[in-house]
VEXVO-20861 format. One record per residue (C-alpha): residue number from 1; residue in three letters; z, x, y. Coordinates in steps of 0.2 Angstrom, whole numbers, plus 5000, padded with zeros to 4 digits. Layout:
<pts>
(NUM; "ala"; (Z; X; Y)) ...
</pts>
This chain:
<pts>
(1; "unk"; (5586; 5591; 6715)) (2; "unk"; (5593; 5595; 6698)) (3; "unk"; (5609; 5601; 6705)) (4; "unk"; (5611; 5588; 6718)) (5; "unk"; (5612; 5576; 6702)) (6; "unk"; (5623; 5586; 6693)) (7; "unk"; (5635; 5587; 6709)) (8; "unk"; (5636; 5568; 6707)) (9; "unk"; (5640; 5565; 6688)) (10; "unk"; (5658; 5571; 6689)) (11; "unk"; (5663; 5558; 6703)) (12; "unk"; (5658; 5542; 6692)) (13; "unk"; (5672; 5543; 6678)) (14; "unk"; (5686; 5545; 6694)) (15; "unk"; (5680; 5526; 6705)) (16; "unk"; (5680; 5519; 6686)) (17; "unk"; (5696; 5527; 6683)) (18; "unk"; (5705; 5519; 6700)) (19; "unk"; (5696; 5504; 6694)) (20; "unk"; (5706; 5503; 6679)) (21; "unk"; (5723; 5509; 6688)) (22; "unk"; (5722; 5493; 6701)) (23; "unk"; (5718; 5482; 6686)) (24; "unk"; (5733; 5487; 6675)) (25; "unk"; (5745; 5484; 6692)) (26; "unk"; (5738; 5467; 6692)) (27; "unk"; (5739; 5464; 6674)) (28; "unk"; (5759; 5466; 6676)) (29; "unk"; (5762; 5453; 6686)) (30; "unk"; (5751; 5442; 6683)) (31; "unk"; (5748; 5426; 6692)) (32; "unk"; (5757; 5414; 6681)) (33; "unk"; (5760; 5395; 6690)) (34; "unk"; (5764; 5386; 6672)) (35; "unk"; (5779; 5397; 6669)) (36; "unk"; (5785; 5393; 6685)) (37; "unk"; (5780; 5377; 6685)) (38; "unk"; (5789; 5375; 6668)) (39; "unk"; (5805; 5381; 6677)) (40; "unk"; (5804; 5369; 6693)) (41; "unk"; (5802; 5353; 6681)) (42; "unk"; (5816; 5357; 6667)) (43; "unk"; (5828; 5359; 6683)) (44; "unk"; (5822; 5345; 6690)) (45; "unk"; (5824; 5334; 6675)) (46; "unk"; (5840; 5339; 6672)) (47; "unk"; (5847; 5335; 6688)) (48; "unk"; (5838; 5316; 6689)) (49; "unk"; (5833; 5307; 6703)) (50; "unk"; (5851; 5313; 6713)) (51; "unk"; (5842; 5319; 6729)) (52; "unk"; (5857; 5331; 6733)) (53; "unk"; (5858; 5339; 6716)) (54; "unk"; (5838; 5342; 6718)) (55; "unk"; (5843; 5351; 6735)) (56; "unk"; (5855; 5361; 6726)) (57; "unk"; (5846; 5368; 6712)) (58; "unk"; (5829; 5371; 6724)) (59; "unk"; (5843; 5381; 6734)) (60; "unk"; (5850; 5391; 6719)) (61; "unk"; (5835; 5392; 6711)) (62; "unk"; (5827; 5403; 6727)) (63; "unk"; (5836; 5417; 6722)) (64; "unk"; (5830; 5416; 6703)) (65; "unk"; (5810; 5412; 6706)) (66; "unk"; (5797; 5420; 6716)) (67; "unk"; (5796; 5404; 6729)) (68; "unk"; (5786; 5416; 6741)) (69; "unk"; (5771; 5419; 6727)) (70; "unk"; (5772; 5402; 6720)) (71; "unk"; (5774; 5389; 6737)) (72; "unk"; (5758; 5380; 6732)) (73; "unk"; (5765; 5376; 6713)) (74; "unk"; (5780; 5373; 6720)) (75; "unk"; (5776; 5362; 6734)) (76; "unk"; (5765; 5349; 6723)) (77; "unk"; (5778; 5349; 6711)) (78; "unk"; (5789; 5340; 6722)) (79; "unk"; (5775; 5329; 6730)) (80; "unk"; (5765; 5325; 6713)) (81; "unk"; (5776; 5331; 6701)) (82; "unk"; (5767; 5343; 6693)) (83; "unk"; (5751; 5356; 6699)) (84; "unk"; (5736; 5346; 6707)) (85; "unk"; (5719; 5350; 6702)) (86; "unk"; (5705; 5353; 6714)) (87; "unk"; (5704; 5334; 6724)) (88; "unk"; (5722; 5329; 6721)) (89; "unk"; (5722; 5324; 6702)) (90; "unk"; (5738; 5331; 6690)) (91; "unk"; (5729; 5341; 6677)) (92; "unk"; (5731; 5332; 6660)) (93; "unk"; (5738; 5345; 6650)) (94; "unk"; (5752; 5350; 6662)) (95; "unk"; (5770; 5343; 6660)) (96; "unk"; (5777; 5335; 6675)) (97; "unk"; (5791; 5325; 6681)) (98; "unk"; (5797; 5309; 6690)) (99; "unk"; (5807; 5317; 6702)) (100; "unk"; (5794; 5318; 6715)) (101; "unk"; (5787; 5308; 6733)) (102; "unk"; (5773; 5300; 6722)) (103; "unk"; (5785; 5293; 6709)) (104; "unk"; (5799; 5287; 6721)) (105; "unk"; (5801; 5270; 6729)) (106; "unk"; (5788; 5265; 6742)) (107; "unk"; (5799; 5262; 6758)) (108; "unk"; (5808; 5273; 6773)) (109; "unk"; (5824; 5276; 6768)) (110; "unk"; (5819; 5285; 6751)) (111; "unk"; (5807; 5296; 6761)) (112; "unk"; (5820; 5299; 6772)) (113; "unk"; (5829; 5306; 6761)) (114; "unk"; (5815; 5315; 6751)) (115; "unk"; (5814; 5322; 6768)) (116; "unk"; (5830; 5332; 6770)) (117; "unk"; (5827; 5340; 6753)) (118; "unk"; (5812; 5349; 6761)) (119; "unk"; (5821; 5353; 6777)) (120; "unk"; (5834; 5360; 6767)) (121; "unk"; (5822; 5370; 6757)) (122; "unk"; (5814; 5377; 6772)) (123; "unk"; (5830; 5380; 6783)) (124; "unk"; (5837; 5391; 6768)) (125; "unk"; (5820; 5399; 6765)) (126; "unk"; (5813; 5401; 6780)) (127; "unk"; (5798; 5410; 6774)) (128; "unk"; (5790; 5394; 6765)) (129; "unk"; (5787; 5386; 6784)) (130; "unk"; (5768; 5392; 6782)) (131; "unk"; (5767; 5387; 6763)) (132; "unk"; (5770; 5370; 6765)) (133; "unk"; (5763; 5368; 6783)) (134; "unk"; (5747; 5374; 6770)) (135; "unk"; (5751; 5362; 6756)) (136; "unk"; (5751; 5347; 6770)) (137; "unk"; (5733; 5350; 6776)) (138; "unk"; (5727; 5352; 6758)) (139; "unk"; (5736; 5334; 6753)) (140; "unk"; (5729; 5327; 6769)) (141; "unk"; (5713; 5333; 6761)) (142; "unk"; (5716; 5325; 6743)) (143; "unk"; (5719; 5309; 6751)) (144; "unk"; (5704; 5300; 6742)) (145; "unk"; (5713; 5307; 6725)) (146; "unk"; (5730; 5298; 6727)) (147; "unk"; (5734; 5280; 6724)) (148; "unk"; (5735; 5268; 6738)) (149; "unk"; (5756; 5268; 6736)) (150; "unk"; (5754; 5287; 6734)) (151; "unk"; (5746; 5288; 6752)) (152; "unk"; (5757; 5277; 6760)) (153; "unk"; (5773; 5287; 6754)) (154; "unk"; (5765; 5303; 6759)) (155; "unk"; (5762; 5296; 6775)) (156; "unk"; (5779; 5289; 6779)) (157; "unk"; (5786; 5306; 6773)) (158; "unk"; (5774; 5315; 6786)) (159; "unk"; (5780; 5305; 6800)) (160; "unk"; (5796; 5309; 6798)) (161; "unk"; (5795; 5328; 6796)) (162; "unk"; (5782; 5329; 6810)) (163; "unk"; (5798; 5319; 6819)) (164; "unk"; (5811; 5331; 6815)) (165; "unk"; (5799; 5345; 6819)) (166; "unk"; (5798; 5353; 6801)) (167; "unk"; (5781; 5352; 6802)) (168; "unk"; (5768; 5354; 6818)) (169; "unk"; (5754; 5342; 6822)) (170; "unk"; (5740; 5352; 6821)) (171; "unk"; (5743; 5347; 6802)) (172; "unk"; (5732; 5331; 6807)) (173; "unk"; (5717; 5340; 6809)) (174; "unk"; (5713; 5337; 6792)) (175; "unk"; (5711; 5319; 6792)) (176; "unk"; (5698; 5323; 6804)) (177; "unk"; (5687; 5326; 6788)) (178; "unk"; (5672; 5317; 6787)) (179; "unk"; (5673; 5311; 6773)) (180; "unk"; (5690; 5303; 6774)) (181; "unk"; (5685; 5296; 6793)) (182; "unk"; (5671; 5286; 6785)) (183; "unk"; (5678; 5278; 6772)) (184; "unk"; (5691; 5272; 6783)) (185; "unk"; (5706; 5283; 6772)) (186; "unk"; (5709; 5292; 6788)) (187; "unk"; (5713; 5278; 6801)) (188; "unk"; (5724; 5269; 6788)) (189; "unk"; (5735; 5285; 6783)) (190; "unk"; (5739; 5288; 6802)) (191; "unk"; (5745; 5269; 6803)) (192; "unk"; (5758; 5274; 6791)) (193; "unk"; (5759; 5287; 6796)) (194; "unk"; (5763; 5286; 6816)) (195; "unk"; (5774; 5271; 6813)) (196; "unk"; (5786; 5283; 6803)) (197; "unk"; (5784; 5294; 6817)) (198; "unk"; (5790; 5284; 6830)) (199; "unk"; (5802; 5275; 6821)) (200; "unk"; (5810; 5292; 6822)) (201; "unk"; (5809; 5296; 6838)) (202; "unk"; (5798; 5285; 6851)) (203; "unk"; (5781; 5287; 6857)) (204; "unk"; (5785; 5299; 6872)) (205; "unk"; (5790; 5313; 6859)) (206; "unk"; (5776; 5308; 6849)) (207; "unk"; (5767; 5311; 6864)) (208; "unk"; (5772; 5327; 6868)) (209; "unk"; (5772; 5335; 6850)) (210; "unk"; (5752; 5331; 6853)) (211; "unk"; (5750; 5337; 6870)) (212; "unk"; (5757; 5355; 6863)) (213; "unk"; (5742; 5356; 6850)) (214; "unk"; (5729; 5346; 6861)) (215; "unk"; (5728; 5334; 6849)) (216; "unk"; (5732; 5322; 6861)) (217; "unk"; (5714; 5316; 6866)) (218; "unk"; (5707; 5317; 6848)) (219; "unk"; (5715; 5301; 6840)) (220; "unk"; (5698; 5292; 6841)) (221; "unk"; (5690; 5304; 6830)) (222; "unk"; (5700; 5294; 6816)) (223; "unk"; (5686; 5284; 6816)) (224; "unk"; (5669; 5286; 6812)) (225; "unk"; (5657; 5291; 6829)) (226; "unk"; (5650; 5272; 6833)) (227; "unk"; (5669; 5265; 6830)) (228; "unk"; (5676; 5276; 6843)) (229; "unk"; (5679; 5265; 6857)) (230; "unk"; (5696; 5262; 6865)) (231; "unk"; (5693; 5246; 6862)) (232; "unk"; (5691; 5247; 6843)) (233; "unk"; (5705; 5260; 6843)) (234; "unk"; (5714; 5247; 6852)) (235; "unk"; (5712; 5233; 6841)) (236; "unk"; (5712; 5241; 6824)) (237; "unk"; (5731; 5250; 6830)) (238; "unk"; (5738; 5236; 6839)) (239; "unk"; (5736; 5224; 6823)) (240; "unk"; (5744; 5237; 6813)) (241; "unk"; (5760; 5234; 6824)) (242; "unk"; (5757; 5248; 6834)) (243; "unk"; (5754; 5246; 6852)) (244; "unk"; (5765; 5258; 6859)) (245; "unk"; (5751; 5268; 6850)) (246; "unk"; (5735; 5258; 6858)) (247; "unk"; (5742; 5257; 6873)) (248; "unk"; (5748; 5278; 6875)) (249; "unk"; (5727; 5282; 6869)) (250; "unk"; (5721; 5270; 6883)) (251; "unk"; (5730; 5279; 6897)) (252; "unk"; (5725; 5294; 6889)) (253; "unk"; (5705; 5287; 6890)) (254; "unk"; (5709; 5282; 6908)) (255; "unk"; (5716; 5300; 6913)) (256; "unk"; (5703; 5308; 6906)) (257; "unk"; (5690; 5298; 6915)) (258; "unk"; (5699; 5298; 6930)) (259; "unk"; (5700; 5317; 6929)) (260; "unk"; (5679; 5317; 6926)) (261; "unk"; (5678; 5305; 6942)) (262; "unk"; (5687; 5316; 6953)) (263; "unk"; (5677; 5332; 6946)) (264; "unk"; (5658; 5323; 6948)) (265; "unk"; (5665; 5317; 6965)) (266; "unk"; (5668; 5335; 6973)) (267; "unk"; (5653; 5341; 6967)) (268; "unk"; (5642; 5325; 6973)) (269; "unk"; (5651; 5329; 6990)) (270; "unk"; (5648; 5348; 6990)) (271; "unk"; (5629; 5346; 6986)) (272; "unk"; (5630; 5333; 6999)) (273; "unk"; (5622; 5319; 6991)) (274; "unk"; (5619; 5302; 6999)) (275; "unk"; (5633; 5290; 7000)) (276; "unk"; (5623; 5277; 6992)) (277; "unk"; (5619; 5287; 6976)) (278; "unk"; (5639; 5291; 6974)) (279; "unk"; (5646; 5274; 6980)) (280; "unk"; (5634; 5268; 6965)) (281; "unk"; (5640; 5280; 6953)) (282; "unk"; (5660; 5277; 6955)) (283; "unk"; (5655; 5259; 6954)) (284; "unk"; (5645; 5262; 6939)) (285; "unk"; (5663; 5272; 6929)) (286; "unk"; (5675; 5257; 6937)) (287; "unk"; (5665; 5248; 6925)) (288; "unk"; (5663; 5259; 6912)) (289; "unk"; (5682; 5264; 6912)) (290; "unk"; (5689; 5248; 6919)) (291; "unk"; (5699; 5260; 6935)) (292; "unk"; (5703; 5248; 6949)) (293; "unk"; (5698; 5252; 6966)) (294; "unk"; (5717; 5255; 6972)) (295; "unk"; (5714; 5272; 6958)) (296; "unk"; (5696; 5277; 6966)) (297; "unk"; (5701; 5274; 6984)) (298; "unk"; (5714; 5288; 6981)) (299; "unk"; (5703; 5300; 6973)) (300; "unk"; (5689; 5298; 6983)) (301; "unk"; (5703; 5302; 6997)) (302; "unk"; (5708; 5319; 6989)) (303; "unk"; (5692; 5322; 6984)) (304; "unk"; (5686; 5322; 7004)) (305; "unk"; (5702; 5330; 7010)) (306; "unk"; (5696; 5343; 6995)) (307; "unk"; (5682; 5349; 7003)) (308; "unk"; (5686; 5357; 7019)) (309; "unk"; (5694; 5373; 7022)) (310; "unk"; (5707; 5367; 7037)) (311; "unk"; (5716; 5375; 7051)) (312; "unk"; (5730; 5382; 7052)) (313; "unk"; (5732; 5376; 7070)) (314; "unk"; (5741; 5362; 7073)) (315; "unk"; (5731; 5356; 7088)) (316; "unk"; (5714; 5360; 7081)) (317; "unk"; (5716; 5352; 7065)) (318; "unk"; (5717; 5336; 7070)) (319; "unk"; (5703; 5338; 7080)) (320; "unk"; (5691; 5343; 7064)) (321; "unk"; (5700; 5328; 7053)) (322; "unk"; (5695; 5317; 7064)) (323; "unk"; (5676; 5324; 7061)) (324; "unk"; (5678; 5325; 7046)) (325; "unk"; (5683; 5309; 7040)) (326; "unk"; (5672; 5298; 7051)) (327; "unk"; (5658; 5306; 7042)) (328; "unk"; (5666; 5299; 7025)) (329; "unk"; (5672; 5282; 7030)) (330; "unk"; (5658; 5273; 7027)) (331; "unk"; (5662; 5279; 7009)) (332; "unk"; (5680; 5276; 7007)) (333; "unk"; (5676; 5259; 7015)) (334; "unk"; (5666; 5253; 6999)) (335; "unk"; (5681; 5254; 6991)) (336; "unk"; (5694; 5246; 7004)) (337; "unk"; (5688; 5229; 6999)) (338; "unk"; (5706; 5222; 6996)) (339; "unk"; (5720; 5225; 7005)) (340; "unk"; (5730; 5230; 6991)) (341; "unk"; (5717; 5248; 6992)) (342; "unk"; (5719; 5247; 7010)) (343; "unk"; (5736; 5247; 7006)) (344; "unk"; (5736; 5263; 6994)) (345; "unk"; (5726; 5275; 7005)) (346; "unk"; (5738; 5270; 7019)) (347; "unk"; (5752; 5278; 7008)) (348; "unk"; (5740; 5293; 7003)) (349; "unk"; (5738; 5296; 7021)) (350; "unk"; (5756; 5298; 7024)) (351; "unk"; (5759; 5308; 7010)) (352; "unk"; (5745; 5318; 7013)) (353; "unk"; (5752; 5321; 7033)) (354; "unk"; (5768; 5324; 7025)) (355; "unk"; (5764; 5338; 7012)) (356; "unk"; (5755; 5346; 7024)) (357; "unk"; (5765; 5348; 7039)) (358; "unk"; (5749; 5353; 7052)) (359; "unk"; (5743; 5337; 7049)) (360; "unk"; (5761; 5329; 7053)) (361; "unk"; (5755; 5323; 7070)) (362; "unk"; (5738; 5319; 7067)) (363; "unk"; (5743; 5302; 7056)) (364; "unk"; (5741; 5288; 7068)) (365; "unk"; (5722; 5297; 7074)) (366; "unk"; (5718; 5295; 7056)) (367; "unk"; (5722; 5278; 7053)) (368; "unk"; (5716; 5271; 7072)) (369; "unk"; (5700; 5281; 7067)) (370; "unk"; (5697; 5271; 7050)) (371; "unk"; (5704; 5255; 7059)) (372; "unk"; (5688; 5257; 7071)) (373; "unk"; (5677; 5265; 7056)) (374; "unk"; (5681; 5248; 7048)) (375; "unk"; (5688; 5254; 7034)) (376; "unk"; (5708; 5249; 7037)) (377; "unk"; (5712; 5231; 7045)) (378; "unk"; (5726; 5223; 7053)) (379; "unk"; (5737; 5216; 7039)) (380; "unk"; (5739; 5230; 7028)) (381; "unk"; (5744; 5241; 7044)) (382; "unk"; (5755; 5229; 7050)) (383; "unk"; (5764; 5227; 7030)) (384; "unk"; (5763; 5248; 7028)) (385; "unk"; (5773; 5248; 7045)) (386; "unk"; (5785; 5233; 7043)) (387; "unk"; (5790; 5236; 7023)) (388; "unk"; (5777; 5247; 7014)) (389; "unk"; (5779; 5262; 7020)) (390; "unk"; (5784; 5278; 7009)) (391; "unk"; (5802; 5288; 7013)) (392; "unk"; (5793; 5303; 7018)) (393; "unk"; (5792; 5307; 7036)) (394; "unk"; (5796; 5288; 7041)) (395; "unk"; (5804; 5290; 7055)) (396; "unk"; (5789; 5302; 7064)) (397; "unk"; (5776; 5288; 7058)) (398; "unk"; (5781; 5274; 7062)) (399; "unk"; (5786; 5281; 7079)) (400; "unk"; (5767; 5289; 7084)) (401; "unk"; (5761; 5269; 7074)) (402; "unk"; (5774; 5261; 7086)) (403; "unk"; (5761; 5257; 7101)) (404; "unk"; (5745; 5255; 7092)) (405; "unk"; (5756; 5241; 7079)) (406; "unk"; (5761; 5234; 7095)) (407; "unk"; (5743; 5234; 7103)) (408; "unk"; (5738; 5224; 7083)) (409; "unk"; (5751; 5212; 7087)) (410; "unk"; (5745; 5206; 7103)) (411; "unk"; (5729; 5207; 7099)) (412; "unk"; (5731; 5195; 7084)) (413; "unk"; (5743; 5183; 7094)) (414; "unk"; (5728; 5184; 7106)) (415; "unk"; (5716; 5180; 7095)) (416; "unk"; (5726; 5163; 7086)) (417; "unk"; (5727; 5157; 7104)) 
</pts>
């Protein structure tokens, strides 16, 4: 035992020794923000509040100062105007300057042009994209420590780097913080913020900038859970001026839903549940998610032409659609209640024959059979055939609807008499 302890003495001085080595590397350079800060602000005092001279000596200055090491300093310099303590205050004891966002004019055209200053920055020093991309979600964070005037400049100037595509939008995932959601801080910021946005560009580009960081369904979350209702969403966006906004965030609500009908829907018909059952729960999500019956009749149509594996023979395929959809038509015909959504599976019919070319000559035994099922009447056959028919495959449709259109017609001159 003795030896084995003695084995082990020698090895203690040698880990305390590397110790000491990695600690004198560090000492040498040493983290030192103030000094740089010191730099960033005499330079920007001296060149004043000419926007282009501050883009020059950021640019010269690049090659003078460790930019890589000290992003986060020099990123709330030229927000705040000097380094930000934990929450978004400017500690006390710093120097800072005026030539920053904070201490600029509150309107778009001064952001604007606080704008280009970064985009230069970042063009010429392409490594600082992550930095401030960082510095952004931390300010998003320190919201509740800026002035209201400070907020709103921040916001404009998001918006219009999220527009030229200097910064991405997954930055807005931190005004998803719980904090700022419930104090309403969150909702008020992306006002600004989003009218700067599209004031850039429009709302499609907004949309698609979004989509790419599936942030396009989570805009409600900027508010609080019992506020987020398409219709307070709604509302609260379309008083701010921004309706385009409103209006973008309810077709996203009714796509999602409409996507969640279809899904339910094939698996109700899979497990073969009683038409009843799912005829009350479509119209239970109408309601709930105001989709019209023209929407429903065509997804319940996919939704039942989804379900079957079908032939690849022409001749036999018919045959089984015809099966096939008189076992669903008293379904789709709880939802053919105008002629308008008789109107709309007419045309999902023929697309439906025309993608699918076994089904090209199986059109007209489909529509006699929900003619007979009830589920199609006269008048919208008789529109779909004189004017409200699609381009696709015309000619072959209305050619096998020719005699059965003429057999409507007599029969409804019949019936006058």
């Amino acid at each position: 035992r003795v030896s084995f302890m003695n084995n082990q003495k020698p090895q203690k001085p040698t880990l305390s020794g590397q110790r000491f080595k990695t600690r004198k590397r560090d000492e040498k350079e040493r983290f030192d923000p103030t000094q740089f800060q010191d730099c960033i602000i005499q330079g920007l005092t001296e060149t004043g509040t000419d926007l282009e001279a501050v883009a020059k000596f950021l640019d010269a200055s690049g090659a003078k100062l460790d930019y890589r090491r000290y992003a986060e300093t020099l990123f709330d310099i030229l927000v705040a105007g000097g380094m930000l303590a934990p929450g978004g205050t400017l500690a006390d004891d710093m120097t800072r300057t005026n030539v920053c966002v904070f201490a600029a004019q509150e309107d778009l055209e001064t952001m604007q042009a606080f704008a280009q200053v970064f985009n230069k920055l970042i063009r010429r020093y392409k490594y600082l994209e992550k930095g401030f991309e960082d510095e952004v979600k931390k300010l998003l964070l320190f919201l509740k420590g800026f002035s209201e005037s400070e907020r709103n400049k921040l916001a404009m100037l998001t918006g219009i780097l999220l527009a030229n595509g200097t910064l991405n939008a997954s930055i807005l995932n931190s005004l998803y913080n719980e904090n700022l959601v419930k104090e309403g801080v969150s909702a008020a910021f992306a006002v600004k913020l989003f009218k700067s946005w599209i004031n850039e560009k429009d709302i499609n580009a907004v949309a698609v900038s979004l989509r790419k960081v599936n942030m396009d369904n989570r805009l409600m979350e900027l508010f609080p859970a019992n506020k987020q209702s398409v219709e307070h969403f709604s509302k609260y966006f379309t008083e701010a001026g921004l309706k385009e906004l409103s209006e973008y965030v309810r077709n996203q609500q009714t796509i999602g839903a409409r996507k969640e009908l279809q899904k339910e829907l094939q698996e109700q018909m899979s497990r073969g549940d009683p038409f009843k059952d799912i005829i009350l729960y479509v119209k239970e999500e109408m309601k709930k998610n105001n989709i019209s019956e023209q929407t429903v009749v065509a997804i319940i149509w996919s939704s039942v032409m989804s379900t079957v594996e079908w032939n690849k023979k022409e001749e036999l395929v018919a045959e089984q659609a015809i099966k096939h959809l008189k076992q669903y038509s008293p379904l789709l015909a709880a939802f053919t209640t105008q002629g308008q959504s008789e109107l709309t599976l007419l045309l999902k019919i023929q697309e439906y024959c025309y993608d699918n070319i076994h089904f090209m000559k199986a059109f007209q035994k489909i529509v006699v059979l929900f003619y007979k099922a009830e589920v199609l009447s006269e008048e919208p056959i008789l529109k779909w055939y004189k004017d409200a028919h699609l381009a696709k495959g015309k000619s072959v449709f209305l050619e096998q609807m020719k005699k059965f259109v003429e057999w409507l017609k007599n029969a409804e001159e019949g019936n006058q008499a």
